[in-house]
SEFIVEX-394331 format. One line per 10 residues: their letters; for each residue y, z, x of N, C-alpha, C. Coordinates in steps of 0.001 Angstrom, whole numbers. Layout:
a> Y/Z/X/Y/Z/X/Y/Z/X ~ ...
***
This chain:
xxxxxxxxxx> -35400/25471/14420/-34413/26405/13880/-33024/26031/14414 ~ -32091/25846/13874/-30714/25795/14137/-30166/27057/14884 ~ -29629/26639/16068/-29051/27464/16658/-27664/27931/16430 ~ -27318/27473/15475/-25407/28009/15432/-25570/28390/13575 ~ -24950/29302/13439/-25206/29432/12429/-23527/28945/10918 ~ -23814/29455/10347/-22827/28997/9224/-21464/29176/9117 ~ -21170/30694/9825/-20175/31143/10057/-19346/30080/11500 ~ -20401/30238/12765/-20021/29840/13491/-19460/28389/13296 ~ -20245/27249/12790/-19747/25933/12394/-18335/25805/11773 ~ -18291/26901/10834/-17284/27252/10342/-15830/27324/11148
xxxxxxxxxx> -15912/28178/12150/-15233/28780/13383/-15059/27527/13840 ~ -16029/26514/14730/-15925/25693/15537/-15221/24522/14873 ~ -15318/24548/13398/-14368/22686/12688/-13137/23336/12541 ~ -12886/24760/12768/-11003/25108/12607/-11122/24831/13740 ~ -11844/25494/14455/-11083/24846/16010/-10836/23773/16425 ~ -11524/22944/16123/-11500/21333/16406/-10268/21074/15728 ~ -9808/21754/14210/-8629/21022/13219/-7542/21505/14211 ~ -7006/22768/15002/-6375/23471/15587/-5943/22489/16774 ~ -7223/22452/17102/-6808/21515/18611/-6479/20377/18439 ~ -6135/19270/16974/-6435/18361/17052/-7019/17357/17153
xxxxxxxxxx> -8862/18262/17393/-9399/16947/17696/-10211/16689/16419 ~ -9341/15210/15770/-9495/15833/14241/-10624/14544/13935 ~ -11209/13705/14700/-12083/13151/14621/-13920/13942/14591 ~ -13366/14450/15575/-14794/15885/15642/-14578/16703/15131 ~ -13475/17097/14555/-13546/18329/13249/-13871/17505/12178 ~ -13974/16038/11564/-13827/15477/10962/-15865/15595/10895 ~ -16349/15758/11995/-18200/15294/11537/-18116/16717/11546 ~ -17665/17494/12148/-17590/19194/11746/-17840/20136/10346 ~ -16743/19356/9679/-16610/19669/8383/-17708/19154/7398 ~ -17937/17817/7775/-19503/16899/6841/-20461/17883/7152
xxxxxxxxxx> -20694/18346/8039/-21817/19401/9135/-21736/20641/7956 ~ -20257/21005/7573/-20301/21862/7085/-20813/22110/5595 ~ -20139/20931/5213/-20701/20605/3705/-21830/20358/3392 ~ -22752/20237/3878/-24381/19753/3956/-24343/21386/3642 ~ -24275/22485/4766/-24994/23626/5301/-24619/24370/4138 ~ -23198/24286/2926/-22723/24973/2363/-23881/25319/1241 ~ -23479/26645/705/-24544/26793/-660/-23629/27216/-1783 ~ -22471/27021/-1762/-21721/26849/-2909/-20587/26002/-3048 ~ -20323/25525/-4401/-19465/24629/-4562/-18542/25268/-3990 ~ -17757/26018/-4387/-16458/26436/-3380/-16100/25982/-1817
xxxxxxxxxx> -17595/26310/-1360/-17520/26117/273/-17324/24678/443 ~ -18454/24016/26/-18512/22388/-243/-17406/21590/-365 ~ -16451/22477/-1303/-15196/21564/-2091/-14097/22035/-833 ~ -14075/22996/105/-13295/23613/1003/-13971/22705/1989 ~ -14913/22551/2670/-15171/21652/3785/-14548/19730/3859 ~ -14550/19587/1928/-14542/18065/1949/-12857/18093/1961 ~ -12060/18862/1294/-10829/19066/1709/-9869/19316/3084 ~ -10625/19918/4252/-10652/19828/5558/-10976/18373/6280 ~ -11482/18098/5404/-12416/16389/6311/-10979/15712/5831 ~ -10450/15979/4530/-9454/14747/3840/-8417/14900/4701
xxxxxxxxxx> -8264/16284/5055/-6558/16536/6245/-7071/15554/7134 ~ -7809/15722/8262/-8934/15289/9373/-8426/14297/9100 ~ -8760/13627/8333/-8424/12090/8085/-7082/11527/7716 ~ -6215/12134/7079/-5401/12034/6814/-4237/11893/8088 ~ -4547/12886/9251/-4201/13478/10108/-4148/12156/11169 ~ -5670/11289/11180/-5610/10105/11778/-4929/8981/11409 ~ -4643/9382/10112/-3975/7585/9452/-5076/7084/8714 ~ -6272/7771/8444/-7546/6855/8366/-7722/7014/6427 ~ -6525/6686/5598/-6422/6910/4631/-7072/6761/3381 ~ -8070/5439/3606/-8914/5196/2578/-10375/6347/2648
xxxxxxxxxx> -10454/6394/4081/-11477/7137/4361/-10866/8761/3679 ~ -9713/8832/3707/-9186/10589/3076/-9103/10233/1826 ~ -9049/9094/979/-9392/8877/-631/-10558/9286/-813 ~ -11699/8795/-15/-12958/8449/-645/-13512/10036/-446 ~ -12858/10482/646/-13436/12136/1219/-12986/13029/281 ~ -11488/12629/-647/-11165/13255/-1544/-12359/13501/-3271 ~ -12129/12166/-3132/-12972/11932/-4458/-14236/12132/-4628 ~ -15110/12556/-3453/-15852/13864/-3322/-15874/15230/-3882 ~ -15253/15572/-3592/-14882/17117/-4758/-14790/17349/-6115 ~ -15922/18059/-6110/-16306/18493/-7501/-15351/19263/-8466
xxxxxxxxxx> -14453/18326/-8768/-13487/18827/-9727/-13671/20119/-10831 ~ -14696/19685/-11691/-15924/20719/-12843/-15950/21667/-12753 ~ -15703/22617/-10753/-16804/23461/-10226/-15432/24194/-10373 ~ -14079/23649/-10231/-13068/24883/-9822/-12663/25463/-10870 ~ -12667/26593/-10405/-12002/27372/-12043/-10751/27822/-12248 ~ -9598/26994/-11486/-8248/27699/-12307/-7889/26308/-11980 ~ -6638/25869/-12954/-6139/24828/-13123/-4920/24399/-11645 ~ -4847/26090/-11069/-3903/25828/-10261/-5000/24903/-8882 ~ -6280/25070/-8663/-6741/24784/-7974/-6835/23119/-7807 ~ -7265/22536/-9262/-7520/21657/-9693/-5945/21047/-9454
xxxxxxxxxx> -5118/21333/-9758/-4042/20820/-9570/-3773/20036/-7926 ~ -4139/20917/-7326/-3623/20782/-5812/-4959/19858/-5371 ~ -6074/19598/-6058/-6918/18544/-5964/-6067/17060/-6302 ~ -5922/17351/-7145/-5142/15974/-8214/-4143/15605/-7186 ~ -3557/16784/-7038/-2274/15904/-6056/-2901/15275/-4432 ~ -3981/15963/-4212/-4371/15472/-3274/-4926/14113/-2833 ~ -5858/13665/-4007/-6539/12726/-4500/-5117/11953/-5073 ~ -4010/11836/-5485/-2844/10881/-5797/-2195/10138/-4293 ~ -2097/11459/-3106/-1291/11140/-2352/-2198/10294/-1877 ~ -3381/10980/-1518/-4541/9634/-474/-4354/8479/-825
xxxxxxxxxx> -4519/8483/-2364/-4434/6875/-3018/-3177/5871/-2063 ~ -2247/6653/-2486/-891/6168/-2114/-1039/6010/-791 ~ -1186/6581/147/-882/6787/1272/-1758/5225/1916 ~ -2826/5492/1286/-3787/4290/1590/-3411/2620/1049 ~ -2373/2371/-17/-1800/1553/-703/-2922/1377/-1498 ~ -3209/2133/-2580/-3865/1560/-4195/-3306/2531/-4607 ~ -2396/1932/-5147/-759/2149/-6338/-1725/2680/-7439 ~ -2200/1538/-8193/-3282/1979/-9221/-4073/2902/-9380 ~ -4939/3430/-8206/-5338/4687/-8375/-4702/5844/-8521 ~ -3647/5497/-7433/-2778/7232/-7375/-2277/7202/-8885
xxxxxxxxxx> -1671/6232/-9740/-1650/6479/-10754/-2452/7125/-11925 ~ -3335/6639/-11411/-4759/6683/-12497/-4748/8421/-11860 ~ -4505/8596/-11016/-5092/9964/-10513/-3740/10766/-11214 ~ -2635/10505/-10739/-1638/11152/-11617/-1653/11309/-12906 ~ -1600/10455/-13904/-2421/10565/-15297/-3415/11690/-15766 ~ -4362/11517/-14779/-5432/12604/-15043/-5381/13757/-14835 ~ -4900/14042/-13604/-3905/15586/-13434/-3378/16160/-14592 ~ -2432/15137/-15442/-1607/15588/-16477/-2511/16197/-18002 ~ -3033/14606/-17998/-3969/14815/-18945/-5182/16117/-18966 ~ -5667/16670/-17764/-6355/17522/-17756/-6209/19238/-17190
xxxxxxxxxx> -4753/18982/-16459/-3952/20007/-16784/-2973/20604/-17984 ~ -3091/21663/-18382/-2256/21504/-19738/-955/22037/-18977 ~ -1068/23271/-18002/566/23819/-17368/1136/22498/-16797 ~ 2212/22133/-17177/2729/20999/-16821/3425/21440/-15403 ~ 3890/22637/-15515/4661/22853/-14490/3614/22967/-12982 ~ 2205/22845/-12814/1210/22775/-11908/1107/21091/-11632 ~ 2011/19918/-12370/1756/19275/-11945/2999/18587/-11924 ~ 4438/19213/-11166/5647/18508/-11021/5528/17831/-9973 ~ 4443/17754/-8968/4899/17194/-7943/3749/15910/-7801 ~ 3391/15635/-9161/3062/14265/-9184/3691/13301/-9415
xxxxxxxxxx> 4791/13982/-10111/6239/13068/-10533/6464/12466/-9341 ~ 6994/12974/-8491/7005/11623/-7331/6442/10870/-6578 ~ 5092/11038/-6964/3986/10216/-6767/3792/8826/-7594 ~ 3854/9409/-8710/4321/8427/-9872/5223/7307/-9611 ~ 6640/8221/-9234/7648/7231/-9160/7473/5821/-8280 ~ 6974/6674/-6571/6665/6002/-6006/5950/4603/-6190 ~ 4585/5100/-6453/3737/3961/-7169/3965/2878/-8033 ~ 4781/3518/-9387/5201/2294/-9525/6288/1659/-9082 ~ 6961/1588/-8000/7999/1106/-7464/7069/200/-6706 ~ 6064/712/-5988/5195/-593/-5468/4423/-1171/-5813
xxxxxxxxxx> 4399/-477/-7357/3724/-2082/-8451/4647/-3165/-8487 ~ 5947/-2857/-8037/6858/-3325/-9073/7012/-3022/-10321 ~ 6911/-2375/-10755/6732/-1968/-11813/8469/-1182/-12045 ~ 9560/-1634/-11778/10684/-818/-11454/11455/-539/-12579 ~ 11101/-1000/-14140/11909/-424/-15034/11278/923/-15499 ~ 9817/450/-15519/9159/2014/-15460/9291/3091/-14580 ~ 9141/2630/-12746/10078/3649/-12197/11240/4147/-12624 ~ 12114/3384/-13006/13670/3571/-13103/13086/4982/-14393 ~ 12956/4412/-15393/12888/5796/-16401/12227/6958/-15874 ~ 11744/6932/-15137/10822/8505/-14609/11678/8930/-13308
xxxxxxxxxx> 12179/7818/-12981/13351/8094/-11679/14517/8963/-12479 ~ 15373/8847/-13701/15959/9252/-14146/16072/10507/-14896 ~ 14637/10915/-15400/14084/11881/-15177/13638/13071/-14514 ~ 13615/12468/-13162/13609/13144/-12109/14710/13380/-11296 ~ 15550/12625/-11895/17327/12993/-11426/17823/14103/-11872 ~ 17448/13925/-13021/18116/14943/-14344/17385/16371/-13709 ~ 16273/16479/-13184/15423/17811/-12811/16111/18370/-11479 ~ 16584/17597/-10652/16546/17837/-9541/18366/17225/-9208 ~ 18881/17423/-10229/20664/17518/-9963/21140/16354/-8842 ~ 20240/15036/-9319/20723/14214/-8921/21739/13380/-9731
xxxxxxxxxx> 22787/12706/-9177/23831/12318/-10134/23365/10622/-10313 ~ 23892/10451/-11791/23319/9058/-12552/23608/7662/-12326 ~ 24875/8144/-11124/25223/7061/-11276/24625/6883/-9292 ~ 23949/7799/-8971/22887/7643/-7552/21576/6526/-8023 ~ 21088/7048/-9467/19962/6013/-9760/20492/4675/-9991 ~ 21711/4471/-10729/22229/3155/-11047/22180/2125/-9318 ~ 22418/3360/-8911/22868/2360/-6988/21471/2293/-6415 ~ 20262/3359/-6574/19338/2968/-6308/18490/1468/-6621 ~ 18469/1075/-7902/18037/502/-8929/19193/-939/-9061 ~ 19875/-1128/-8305/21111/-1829/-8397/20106/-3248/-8710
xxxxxxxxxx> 19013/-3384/-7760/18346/-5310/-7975/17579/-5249/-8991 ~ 17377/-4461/-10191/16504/-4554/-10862/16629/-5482/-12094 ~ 18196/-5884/-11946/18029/-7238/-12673/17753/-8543/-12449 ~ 17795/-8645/-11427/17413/-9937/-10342/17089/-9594/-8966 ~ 15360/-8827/-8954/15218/-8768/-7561/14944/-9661/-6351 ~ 14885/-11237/-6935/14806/-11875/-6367/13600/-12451/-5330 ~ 12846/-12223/-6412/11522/-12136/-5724/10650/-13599/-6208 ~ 10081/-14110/-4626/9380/-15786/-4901/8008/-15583/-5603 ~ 8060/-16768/-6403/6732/-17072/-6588/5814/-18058/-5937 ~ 4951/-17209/-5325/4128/-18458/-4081/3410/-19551/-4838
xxxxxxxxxx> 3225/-19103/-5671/2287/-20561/-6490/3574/-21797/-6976 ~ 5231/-21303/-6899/5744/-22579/-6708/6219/-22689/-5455 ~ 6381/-21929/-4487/6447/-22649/-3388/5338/-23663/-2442 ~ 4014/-23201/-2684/2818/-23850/-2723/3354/-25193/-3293 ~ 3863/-25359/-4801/3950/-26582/-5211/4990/-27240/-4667 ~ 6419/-26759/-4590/7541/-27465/-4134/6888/-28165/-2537 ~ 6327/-27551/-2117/5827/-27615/-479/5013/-29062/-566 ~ 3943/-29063/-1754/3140/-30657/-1962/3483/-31437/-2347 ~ 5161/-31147/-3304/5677/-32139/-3432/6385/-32737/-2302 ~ 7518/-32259/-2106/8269/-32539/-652/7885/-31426/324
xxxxxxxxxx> 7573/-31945/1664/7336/-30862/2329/8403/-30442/3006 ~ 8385/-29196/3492/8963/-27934/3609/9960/-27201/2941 ~ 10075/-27739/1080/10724/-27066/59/10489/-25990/198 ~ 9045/-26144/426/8152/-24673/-471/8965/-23500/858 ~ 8444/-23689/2216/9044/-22907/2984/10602/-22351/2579 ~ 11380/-23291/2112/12805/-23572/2337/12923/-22159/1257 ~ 12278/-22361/-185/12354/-21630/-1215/12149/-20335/-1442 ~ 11022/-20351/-262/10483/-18709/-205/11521/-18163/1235 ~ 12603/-18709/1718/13696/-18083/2009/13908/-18261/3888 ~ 13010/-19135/4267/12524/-19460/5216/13255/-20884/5546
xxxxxxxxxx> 14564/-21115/5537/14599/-22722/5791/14471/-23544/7141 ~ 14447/-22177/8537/14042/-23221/9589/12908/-23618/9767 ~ 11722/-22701/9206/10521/-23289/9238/10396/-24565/8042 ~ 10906/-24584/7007/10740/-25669/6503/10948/-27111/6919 ~ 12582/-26820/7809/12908/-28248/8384/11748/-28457/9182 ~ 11545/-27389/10193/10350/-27596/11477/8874/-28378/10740 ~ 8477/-27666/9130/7696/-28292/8792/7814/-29843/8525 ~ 8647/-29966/7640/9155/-31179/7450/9366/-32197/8750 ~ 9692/-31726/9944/9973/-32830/11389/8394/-32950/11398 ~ 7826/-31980/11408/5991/-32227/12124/5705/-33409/11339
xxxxxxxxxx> 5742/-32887/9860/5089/-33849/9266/5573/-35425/9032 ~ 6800/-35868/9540/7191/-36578/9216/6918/-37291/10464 ~ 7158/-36930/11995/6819/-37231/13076/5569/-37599/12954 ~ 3767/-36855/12180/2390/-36908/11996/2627/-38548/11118 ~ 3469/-38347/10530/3328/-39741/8969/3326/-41034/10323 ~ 5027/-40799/10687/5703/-41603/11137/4641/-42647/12652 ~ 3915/-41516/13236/2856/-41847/14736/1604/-43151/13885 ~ 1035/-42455/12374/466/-43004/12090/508/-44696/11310 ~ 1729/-44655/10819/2227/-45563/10772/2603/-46930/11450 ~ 3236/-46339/12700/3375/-47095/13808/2156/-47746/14562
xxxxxxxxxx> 1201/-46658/14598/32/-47172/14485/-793/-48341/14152 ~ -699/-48169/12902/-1448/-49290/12104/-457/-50539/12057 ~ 792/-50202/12485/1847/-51638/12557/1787/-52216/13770 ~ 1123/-51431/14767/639/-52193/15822/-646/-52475/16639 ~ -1576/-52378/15064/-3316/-52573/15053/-4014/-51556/15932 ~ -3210/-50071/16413/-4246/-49193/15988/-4857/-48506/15518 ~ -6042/-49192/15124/-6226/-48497/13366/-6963/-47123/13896 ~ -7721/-47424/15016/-8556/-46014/15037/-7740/-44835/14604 ~ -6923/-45229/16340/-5727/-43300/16409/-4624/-43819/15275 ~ -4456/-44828/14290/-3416/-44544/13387/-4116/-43859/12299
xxxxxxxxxx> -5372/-43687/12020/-5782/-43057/10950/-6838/-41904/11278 ~ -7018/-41686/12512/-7530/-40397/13048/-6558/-39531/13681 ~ -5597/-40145/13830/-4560/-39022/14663/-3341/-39394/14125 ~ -3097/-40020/13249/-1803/-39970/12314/-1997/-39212/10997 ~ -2792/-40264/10733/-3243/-40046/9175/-3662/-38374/9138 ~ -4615/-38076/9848/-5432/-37189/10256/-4551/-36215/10175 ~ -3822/-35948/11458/-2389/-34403/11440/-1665/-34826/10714 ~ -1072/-36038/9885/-453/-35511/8565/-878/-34754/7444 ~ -2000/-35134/7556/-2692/-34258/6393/-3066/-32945/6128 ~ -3188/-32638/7428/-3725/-31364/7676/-2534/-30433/7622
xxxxxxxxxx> -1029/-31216/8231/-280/-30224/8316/699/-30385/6943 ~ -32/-31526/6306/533/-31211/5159/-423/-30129/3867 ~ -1609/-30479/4312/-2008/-29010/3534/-1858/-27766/3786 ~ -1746/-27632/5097/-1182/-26416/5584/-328/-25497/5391 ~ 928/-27018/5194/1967/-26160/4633/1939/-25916/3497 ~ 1382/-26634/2566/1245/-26002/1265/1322/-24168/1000 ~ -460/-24270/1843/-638/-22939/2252/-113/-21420/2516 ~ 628/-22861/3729/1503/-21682/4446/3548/-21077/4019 ~ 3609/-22426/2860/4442/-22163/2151/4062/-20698/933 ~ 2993/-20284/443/2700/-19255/-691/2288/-18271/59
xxxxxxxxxx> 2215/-18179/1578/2073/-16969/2416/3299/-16947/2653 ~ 4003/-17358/3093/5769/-17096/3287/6650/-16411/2039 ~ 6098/-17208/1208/6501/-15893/-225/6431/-14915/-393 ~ 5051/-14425/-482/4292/-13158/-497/4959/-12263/354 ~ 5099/-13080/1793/5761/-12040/2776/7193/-11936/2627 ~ 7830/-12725/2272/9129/-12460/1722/9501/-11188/333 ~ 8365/-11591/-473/7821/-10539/-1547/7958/-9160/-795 ~ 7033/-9265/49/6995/-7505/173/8438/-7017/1274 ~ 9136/-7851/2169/10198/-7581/2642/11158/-7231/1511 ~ 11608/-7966/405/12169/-7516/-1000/12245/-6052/-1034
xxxxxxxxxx> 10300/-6114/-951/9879/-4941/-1973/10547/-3382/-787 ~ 10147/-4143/80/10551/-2553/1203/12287/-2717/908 ~ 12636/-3267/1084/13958/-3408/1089/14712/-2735/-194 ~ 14223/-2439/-1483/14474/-2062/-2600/13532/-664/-2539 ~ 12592/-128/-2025/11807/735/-2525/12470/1781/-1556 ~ 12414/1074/-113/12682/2709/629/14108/3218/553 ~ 14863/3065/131/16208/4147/-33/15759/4819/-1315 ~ 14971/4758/-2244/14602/5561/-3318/13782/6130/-2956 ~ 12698/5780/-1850/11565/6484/-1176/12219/7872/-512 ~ 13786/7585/615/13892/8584/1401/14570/9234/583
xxxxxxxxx> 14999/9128/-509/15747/9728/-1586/14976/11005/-1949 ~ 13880/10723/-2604/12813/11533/-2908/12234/11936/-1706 ~ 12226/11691/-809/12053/12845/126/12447/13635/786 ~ 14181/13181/765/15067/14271/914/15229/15258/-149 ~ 14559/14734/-1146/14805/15831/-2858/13961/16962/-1952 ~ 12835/16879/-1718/11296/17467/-1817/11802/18341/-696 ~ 12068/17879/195/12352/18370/1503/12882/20022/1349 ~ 13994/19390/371/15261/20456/-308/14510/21742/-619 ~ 13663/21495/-1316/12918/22445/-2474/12024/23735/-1564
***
């Protein structure tokens, strides 16, 4: 027989959420959802676990705890609403842009009061700003200017790189990099590592060379030949990771003044 009963478990995962200790309120609440005998309770325990988690940073784990809840079971749209948004932010919070979208969408689509679901709008925006997706932000950004008495020519300054954000493509710096090495570095915006690449490899060519011009063939083609090669595939490599990361420096660099923008809106409200 269980010694604590339903109520009490109950009692003991606020306390745990109260105190913070949101890892053990976190098996608290699962504890709870097992014991529950109605959807309500069930859908209230897995929503406690998603804070819990949320609370840690542990964000995919507050998606998946979200998307648990039996949407079907609630019966007013306002409820369902504050699901949707819940299940958008996790997405986001966790970085899958795509879902929180997909989750925003569905909110809309399956809420008809639109006004129960304004505050997916900046969920939206968000997201696609870290698709890149920024002409589509820009129109829902402008939109959301117009709601919230922001002035037009704030989005124009937000939105200022959206004609040339200047963003690499690693699959040609990869190539510039195999053609001559350390283009590719140079291109994706990086030019001291490129020269640095370029000395290694030319120093790796140059050892092996010398090498074989003075009959040693072993270490001219195991230890010339050999680290040229390697650090010339490398850089290939490591030229289309230097992009990427240049990519998302771009991307922060363009997203968060529209990010704290919208959260100074929200803040307001």
């Amino acid at each position: 027989m269980c010694l604590i009963t339903k109520a009490q478990t109950r009692s003991y995962a606020d306390s745990l959420w109260l105190a913070k200790d949101y890892q053990n309120a976190a098996l608290s609440f699962e504890y709870q959802y097992f014991t529950a005998n109605t959807d309500l309770k069930r859908n209230e325990a897995l929503l406690k676990k998603t804070w819990c988690y949320k609370a840690l940073k542990q964000f995919d784990k507050a998606q998946k705890t979200a998307e648990r809840m039996a949407l079907q079971t609630l019966a007013t749209d306002t409820a369902q609403a504050a699901i949707y948004y819940e299940l958008a932010l996790c997405a986001y919070l966790a970085e899958h842009y795509n879902e929180s979208l997909h989750f925003v969408l569905q909110g809309r689509h399956f809420i008809k009061d639109s006004t129960l679901t304004t505050n997916l709008f900046p969920l939206e925006i968000l997201s696609l700003n870290e698709l890149r997706r920024w002409d589509e932000g820009k129109a829902k950004f402008e939109q959301y200017a117009t709601q919230n008495g922001i002035a037009a020519s704030k989005t124009d300054s937000l939105y200022h790189f959206i004609r040339n954000p200047k963003l690499r493509n690693p699959d040609k710096a990869h190539l510039l990099s195999m053609i001559f090495p350390g283009a590719g570095q140079w291109y994706a915006g990086y030019p001291n590592k490129g020269i640095t690449s370029l000395a290694i490899q030319t120093l790796s060519l140059g050892f092996g060379v010398y090498s074989f011009w003075h009959k040693y063939y072993f270490s001219g083609f195991f230890t010339g030949a050999g680290l040229f090669n390697m650090f010339y595939q490398g850089g290939g490599r490591y030229a289309h990771y230097l992009a990427q990361e240049k990519n998302k420096q771009l991307t922060r660099r363009y997203n968060d003044p529209i990010k704290q923008t919208i959260i100074q809106t929200e803040q307001r409200k």
